[in-house]
N, CA, C and O of each residue as an XYZ file, in Angstrom:
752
protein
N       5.606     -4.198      5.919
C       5.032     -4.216      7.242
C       3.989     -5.335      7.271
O       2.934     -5.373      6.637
N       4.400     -6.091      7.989
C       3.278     -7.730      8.132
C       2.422     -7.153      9.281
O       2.741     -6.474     10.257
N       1.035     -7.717      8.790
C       0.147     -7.831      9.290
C      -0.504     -6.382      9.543
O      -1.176     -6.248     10.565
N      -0.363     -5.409      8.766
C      -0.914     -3.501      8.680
C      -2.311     -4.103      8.919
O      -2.660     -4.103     10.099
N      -3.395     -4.745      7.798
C      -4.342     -5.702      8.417
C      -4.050     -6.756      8.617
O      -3.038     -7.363      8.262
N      -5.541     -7.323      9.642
C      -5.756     -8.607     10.391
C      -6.202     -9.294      8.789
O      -6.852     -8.813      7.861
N      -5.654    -10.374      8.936
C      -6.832    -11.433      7.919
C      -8.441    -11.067      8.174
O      -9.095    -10.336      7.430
N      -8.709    -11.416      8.813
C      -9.892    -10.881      8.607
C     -10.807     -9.494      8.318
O     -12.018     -9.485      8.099
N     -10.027     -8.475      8.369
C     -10.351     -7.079      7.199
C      -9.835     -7.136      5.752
O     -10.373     -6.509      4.840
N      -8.702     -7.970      5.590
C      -8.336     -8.392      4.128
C      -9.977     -9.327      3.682
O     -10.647     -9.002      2.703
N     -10.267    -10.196      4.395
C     -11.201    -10.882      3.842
C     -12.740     -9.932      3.916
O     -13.554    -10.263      3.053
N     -13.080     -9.057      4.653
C     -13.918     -8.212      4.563
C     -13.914     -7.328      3.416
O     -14.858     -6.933      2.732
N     -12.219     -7.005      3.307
C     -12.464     -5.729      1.661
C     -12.429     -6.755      0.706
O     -12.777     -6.308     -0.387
N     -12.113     -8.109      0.666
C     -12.417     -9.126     -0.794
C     -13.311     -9.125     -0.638
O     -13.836     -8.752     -1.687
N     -14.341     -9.397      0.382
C     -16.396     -9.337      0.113
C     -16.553     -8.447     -0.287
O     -16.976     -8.467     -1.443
N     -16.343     -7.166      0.325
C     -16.769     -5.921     -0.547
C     -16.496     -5.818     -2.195
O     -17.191     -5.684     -3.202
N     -15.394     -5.928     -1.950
C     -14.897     -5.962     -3.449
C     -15.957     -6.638     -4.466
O     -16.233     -6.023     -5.496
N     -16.375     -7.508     -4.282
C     -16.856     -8.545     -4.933
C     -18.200     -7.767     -5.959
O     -18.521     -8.121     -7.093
N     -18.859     -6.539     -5.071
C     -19.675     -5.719     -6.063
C     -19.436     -5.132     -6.382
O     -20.313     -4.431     -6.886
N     -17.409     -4.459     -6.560
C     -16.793     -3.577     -7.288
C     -17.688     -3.842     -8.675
O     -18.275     -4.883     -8.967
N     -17.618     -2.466     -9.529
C     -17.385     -2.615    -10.832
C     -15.511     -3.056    -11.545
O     -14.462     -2.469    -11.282
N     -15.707     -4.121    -12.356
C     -14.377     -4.959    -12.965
C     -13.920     -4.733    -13.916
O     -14.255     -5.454    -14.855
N     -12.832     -3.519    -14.198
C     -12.342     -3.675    -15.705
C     -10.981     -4.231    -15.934
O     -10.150     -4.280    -15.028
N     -10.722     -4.699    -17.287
C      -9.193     -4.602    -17.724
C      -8.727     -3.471    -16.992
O      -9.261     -2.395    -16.723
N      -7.251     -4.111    -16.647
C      -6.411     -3.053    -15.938
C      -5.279     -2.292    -17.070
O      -4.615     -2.855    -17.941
N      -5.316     -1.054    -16.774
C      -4.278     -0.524    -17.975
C      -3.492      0.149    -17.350
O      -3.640      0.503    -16.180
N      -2.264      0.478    -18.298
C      -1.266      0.751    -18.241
C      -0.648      2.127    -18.817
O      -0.935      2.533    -19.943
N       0.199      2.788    -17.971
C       0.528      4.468    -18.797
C       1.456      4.200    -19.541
O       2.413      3.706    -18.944
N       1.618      4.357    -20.959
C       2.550      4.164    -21.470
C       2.627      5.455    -22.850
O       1.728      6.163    -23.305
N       3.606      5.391    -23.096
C       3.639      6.147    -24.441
C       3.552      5.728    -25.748
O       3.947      4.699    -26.296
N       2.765      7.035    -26.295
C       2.163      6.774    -27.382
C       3.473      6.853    -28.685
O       4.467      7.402    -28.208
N       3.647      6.503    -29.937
C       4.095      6.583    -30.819
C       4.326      8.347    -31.128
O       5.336      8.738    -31.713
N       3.327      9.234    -30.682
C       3.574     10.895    -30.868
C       4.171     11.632    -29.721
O       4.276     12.855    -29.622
N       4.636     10.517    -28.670
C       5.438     10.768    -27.130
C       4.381     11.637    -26.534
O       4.670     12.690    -25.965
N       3.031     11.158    -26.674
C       1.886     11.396    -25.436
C       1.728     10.187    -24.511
O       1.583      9.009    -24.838
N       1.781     10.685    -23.379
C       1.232      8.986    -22.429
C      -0.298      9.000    -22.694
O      -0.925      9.985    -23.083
N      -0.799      7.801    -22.436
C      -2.225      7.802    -22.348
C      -2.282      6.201    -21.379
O      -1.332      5.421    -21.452
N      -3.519      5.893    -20.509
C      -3.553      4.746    -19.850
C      -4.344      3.790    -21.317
O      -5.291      4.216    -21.978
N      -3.743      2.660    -21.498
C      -3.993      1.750    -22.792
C      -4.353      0.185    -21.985
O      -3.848     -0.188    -20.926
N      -5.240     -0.478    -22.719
C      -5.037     -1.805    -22.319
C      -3.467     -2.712    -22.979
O      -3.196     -2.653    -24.178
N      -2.887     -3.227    -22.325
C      -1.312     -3.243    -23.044
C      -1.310     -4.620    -22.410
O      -1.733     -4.873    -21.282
N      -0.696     -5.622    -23.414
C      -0.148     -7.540    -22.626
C       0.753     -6.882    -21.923
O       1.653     -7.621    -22.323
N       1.543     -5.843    -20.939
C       2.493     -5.884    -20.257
C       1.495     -5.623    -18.868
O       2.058     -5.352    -17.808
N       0.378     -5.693    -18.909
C      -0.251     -5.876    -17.612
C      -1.608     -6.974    -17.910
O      -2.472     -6.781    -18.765
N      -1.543     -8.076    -17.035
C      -2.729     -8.500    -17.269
C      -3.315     -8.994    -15.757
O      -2.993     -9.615    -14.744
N      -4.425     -8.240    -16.387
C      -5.519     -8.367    -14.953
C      -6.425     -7.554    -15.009
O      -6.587     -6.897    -16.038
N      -7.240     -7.398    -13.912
C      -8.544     -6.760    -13.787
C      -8.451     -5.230    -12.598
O      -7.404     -5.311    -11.955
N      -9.071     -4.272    -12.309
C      -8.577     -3.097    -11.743
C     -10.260     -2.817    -11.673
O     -11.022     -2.965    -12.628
N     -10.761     -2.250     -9.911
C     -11.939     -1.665     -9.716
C     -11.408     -0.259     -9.121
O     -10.275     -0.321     -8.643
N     -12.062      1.024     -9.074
C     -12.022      1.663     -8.743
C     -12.791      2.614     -7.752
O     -13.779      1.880     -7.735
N     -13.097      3.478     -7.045
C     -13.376      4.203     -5.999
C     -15.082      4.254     -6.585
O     -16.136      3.781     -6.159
N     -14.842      4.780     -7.336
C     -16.494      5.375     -8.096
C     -17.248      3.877     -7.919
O     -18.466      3.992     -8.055
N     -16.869      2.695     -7.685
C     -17.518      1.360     -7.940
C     -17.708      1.224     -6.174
O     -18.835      0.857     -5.844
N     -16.996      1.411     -5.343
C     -16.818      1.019     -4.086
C     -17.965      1.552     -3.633
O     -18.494      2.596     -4.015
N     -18.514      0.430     -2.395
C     -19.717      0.633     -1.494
C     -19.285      1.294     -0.428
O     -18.064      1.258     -0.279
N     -20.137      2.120      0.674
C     -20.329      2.863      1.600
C     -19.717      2.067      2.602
O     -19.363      2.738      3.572
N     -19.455      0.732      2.689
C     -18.524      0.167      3.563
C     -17.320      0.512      3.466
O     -16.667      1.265      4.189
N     -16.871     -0.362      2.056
C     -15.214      0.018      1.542
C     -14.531      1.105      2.183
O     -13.580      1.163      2.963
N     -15.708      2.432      1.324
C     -14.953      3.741      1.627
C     -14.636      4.121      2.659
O     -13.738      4.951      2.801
N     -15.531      3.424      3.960
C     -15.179      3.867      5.423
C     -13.920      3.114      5.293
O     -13.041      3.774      4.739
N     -13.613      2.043      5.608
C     -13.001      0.994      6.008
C     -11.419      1.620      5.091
O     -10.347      1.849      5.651
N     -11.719      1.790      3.504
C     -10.306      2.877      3.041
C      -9.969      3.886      4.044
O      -8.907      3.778      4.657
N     -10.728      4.806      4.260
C     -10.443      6.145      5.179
C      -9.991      5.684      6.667
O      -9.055      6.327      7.141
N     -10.472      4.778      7.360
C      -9.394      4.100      8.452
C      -8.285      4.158      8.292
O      -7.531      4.853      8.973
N      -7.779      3.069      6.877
C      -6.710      2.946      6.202
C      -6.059      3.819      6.442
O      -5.265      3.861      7.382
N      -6.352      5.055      5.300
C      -5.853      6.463      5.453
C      -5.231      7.282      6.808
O      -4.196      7.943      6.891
N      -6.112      7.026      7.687
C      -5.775      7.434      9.341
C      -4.319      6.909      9.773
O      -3.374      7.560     10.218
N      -4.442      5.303      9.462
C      -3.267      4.512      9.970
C      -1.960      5.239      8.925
O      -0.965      5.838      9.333
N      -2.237      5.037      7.896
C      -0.793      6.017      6.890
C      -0.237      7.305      7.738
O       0.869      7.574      8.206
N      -1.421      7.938      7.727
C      -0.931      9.016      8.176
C      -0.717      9.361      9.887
O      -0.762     10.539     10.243
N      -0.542      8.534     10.655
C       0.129      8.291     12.013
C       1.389      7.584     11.528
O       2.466      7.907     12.030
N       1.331      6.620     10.567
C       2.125      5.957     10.260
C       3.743      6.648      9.765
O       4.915      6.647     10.141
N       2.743      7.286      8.510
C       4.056      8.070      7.616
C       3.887      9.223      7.586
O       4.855      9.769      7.058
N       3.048      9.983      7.924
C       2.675     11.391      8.403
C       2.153     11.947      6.563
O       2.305     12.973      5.901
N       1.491     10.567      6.331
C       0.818     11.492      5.224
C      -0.331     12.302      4.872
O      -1.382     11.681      5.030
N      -0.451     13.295      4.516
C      -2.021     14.052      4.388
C      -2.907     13.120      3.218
O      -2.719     12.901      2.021
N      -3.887     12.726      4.131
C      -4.662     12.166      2.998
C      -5.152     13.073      1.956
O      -5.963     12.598      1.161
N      -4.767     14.407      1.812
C      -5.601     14.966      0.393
C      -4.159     14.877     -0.594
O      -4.411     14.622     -1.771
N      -3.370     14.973     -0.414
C      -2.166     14.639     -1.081
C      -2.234     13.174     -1.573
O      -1.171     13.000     -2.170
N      -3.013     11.956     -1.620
C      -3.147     10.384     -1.663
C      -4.343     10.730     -2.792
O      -5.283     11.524     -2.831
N      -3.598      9.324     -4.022
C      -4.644      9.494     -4.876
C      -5.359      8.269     -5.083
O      -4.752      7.241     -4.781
N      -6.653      8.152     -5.588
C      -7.525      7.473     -5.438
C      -7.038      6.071     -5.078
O      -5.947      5.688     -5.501
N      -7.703      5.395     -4.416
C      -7.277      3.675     -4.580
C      -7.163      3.119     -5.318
O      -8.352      3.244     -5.612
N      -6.828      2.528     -6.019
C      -6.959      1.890     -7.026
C      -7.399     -0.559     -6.182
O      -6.543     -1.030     -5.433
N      -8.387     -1.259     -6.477
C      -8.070     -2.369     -6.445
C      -7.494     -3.486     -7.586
O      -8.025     -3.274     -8.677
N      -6.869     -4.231     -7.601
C      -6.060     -4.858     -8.821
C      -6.345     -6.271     -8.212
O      -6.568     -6.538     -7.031
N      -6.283     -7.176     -9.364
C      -6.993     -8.588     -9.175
C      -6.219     -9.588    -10.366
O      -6.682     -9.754    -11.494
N      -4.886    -10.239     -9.837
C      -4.665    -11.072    -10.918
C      -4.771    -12.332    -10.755
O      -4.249    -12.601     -9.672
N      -5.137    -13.179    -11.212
C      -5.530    -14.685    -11.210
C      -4.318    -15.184    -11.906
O      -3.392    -14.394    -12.093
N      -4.205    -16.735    -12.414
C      -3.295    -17.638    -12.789
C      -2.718    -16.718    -14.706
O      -3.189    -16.431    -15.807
N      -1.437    -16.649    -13.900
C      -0.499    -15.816    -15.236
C      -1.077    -14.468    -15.390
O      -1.027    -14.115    -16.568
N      -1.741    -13.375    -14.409
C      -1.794    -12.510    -14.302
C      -0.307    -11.679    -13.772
O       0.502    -12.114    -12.952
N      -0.269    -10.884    -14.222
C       1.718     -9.700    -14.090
C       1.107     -8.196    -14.223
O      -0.008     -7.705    -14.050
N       1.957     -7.871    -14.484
C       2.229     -6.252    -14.611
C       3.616     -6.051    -14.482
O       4.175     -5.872    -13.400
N       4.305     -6.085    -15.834
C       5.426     -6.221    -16.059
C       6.770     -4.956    -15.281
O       6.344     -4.080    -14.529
N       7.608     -5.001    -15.448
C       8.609     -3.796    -14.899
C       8.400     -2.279    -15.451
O       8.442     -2.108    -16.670
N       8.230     -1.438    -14.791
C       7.861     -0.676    -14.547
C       7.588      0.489    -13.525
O       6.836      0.161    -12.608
N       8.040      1.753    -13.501
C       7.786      2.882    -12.425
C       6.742      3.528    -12.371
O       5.954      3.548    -13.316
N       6.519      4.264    -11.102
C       5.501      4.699    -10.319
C       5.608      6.039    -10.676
O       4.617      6.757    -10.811
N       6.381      6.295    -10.786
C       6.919      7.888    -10.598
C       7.327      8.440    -12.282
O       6.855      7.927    -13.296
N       8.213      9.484    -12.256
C       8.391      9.925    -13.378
C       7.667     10.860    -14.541
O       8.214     11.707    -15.248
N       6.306     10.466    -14.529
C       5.150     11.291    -15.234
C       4.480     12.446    -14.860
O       4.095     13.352    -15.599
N       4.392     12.368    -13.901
C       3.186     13.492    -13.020
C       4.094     15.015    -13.043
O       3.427     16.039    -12.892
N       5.376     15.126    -13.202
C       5.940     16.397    -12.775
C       5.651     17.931    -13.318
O       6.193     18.929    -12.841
N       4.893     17.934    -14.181
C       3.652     18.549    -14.570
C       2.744     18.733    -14.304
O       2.207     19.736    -14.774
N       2.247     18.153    -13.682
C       0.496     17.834    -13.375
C       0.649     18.929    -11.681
O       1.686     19.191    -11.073
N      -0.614     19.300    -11.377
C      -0.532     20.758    -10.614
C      -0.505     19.806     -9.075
O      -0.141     20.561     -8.174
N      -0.789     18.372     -8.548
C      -0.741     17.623     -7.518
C       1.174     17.466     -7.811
O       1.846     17.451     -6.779
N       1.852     17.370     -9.008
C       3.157     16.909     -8.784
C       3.240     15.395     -9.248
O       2.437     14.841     -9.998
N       4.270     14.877     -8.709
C       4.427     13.478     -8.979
C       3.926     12.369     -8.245
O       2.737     12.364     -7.926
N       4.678     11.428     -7.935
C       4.333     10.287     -7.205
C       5.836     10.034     -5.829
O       6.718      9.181     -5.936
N       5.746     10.698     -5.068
C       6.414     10.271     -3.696
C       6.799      9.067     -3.235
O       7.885      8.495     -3.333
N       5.582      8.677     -2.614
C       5.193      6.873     -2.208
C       4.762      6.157     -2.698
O       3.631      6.599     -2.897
N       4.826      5.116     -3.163
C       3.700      4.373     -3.224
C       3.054      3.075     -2.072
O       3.637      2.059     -1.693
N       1.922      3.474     -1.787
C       1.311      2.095     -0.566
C       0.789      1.051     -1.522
O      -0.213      1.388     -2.152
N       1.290     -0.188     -1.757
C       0.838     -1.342     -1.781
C       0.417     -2.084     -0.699
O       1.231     -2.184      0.219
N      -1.119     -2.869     -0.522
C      -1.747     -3.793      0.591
C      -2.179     -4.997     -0.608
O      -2.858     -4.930     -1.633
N      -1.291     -6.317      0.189
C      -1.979     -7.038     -0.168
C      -3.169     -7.761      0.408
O      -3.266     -7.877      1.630
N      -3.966     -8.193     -0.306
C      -4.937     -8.267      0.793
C      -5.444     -9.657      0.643
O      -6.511    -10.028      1.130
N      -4.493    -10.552     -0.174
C      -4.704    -12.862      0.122
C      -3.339    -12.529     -0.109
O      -2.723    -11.468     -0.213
N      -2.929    -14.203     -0.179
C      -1.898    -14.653     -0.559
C      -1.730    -15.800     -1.603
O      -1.916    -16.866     -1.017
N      -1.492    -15.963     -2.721
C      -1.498    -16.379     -3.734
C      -0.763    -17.406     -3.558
O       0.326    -17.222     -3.013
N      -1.166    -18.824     -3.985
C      -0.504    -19.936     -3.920
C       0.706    -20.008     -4.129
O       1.396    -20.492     -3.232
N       1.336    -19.560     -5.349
C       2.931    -19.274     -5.655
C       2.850    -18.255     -6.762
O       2.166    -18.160     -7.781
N       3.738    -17.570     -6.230
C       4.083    -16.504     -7.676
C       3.266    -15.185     -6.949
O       2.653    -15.297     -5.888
N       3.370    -14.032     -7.660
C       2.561    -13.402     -7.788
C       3.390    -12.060     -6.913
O       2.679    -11.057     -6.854
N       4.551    -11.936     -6.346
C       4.930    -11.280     -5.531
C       5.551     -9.889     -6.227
O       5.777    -10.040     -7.427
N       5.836     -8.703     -5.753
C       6.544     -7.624     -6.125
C       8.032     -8.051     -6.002
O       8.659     -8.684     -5.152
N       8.434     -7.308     -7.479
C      10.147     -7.652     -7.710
C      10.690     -6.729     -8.020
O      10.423     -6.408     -9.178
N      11.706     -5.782     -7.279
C      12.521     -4.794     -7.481
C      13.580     -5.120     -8.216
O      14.538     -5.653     -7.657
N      13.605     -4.814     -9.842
C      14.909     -5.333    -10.436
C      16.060     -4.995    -10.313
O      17.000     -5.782    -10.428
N      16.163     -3.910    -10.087
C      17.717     -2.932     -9.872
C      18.102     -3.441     -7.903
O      19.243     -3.429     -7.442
N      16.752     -3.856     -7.032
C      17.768     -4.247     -6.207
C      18.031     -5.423     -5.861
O      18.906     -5.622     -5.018
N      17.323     -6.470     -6.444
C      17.554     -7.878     -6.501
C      16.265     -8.106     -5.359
O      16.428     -9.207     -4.832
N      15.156     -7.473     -4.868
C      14.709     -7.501     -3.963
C      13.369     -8.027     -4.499
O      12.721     -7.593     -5.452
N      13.107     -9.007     -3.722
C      11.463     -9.857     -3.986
C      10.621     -9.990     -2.573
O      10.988    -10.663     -1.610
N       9.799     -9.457     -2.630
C       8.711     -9.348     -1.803
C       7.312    -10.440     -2.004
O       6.354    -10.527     -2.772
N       7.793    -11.101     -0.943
C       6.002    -12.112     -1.057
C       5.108    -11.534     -1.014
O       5.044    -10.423     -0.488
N       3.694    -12.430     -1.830
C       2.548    -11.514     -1.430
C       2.074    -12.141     -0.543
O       2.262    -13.357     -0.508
N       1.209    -11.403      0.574
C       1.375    -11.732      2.410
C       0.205    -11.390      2.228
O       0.167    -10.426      1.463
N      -1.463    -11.940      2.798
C      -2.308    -11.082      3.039
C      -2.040    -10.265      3.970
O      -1.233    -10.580      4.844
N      -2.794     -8.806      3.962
C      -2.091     -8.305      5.735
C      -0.884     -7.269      5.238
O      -0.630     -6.166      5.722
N      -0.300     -7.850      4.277
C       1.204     -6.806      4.288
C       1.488     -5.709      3.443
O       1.450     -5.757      2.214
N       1.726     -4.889      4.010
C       1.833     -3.439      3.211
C       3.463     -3.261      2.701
O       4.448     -3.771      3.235
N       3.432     -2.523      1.700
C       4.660     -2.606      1.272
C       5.040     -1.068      0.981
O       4.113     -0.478      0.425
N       5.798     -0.540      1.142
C       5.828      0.725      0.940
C       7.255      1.345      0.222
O       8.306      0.815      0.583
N       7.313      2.255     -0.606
C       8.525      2.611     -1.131
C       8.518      4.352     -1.806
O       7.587      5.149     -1.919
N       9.434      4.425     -2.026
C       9.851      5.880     -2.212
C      10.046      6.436     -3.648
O      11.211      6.612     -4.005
N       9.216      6.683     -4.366
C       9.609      6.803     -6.087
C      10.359      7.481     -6.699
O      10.548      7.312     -7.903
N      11.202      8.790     -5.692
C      11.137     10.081     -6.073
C      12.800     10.295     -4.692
O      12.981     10.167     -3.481
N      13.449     10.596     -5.681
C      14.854     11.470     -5.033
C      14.578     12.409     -3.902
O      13.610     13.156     -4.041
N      15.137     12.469     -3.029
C      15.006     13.832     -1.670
C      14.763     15.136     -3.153
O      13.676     15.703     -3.040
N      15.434     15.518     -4.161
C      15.588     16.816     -4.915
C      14.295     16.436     -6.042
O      14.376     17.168     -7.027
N      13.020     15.368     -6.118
C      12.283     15.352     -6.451
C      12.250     14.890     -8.082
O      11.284     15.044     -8.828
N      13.396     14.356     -8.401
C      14.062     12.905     -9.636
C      13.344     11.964     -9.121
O      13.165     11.748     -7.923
N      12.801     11.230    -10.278
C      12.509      9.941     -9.722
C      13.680      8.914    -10.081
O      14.496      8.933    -11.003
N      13.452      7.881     -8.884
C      14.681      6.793     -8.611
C      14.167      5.805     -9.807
O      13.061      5.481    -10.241
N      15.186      5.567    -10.044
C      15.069      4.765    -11.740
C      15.645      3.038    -10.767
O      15.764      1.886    -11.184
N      15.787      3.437     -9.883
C      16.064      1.598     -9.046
C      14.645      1.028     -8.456
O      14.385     -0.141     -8.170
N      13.858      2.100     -8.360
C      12.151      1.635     -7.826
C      11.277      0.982     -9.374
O      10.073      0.786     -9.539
N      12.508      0.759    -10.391
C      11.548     -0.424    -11.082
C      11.025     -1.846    -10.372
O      11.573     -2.523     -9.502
N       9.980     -2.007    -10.949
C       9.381     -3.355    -10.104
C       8.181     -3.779    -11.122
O       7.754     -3.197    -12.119
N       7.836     -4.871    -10.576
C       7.081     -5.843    -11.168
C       5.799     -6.176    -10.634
O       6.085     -6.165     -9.437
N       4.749     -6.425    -10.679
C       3.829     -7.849    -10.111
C       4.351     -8.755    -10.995
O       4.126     -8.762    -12.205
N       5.434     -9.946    -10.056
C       5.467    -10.998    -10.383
C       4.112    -12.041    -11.051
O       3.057    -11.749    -10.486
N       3.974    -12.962    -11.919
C       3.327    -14.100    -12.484
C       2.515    -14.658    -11.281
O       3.073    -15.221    -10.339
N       1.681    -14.544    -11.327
C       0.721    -15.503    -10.688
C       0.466    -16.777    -11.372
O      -0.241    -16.910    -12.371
N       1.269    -17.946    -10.587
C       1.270    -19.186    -11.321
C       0.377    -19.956    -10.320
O      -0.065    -20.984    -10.833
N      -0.053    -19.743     -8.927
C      -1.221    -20.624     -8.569
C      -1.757    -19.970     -7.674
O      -1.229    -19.648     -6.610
N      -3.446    -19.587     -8.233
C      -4.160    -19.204     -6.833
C      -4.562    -17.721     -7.695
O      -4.724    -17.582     -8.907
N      -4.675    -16.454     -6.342
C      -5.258    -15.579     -6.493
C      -4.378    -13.982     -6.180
O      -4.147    -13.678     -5.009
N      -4.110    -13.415     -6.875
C      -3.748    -12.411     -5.687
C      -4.263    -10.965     -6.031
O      -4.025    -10.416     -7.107
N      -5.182    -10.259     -4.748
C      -5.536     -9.033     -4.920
C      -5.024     -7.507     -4.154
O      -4.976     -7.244     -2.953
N      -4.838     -7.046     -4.792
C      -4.507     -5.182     -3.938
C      -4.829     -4.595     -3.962
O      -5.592     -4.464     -4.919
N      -4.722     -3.494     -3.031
C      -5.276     -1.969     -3.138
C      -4.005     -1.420     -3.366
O      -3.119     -2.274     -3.401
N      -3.641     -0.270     -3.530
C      -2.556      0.268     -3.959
C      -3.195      1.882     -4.442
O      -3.939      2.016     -5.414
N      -2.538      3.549     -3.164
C      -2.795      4.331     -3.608
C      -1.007      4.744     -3.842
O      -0.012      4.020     -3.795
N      -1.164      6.203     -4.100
C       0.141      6.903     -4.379
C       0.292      8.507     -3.509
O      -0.433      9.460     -3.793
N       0.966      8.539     -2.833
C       0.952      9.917     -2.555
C       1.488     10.983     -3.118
O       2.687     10.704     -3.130
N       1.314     12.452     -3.784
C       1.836     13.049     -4.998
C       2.466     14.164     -3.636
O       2.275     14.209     -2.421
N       3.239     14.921     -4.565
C       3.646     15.895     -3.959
C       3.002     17.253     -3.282
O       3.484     17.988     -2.420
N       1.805     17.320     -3.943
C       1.222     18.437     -3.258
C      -0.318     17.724     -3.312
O      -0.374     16.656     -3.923
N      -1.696     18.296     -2.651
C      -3.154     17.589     -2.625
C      -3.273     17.637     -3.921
O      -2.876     18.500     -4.704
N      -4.061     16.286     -4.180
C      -4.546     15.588     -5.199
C      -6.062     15.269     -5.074
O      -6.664     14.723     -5.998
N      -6.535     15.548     -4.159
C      -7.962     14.978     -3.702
C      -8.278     16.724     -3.248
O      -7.689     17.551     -2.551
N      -9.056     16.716     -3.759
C      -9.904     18.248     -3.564
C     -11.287     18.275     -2.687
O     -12.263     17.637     -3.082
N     -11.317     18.839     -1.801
C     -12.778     18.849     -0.801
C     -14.410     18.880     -1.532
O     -14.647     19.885     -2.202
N     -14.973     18.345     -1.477
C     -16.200     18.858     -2.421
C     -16.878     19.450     -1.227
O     -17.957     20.028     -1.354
């Protein structure tokens, strides 16, 4: 969906951003004793801020967000899990890989949707790549990308592998939450 934001709220959440707290971004993967754990791993490289770092602006300006999803796709925001922002610069990726699959345990469930926003556009490179459908997505400031992780009978689709393509010039940043199957966000 082009243009979910105006350029100019993409460039408002990159100011904000800017006093995120910045870490290595990691990755769920499994351990050698077949435990997952999130690891710093070369199959993702880049930087990742999170909610707990975000200013009193952001969070309004997310929860808008949230409003529009859910007119949009009729999602309950307590079912949506945290934001996550992601930041890869020149030869920054996040190799192939699913969304889904892990959580079917966990008392929220799995992963449904996932909302990707990009929020610049990266000189070249840097775009989402669906391998199983031959499908490549530019990164667009403005453009939301949205997809389905998880079978109508609640399997996850093993064709929603995908990528962050290579960032070979420029910048490219996202927000990116997930919606699980049952609330994930609890009222305080």
């Amino acid at each position: 969906m082009d243009e979910f934001l105006p350029e100019p709220q993409c460039r408002q959440i990159l100011e904000e951003l800017e006093v995120a707290f910045w870490e290595p971004s990691l990755t769920y993967e499994r351990q050698k004793d077949g435990e997952y754990l999130d690891v710093i791993s070369p199959r993702r490289v880049g930087r990742s801020a999170h909610p707990d770092s975000f200013n009193k602006n952001l969070i309004a300006i997310l929860k808008g967000i949230e409003k529009r999803l859910q007119q949009l796709f009729g999602v309950d925001p307590a079912c949506l899990e945290t934001w996550q922002a992601a930041d890869y610069r020149r030869n920054g990726k996040f190799e192939y890989h699913l969304d889904a699959g892990y959580w079917d345990e966990d008392d929220a469930g799995d992963r449904i949707l996932t909302f990707l926003l990009y929020l610049n556009t990266p000189a070249k490179g840097g775009g989402t790549h669906f391998r199983e459908l031959d499908k490549y997505v530019i990164a667009k400031a403005g453009r939301l990308l949205v997809w389905e992780n998880l079978f109508p009978n609640g399997d996850c689709n093993p064709r929603m592998v995908h990528s962050g393509a290579p960032v070979v010039k420029g910048r490219k940043t996202t927000l990116v939450t997930w919606q699980r199957q049952k609330a994930y966000r609890h009222p305080k």
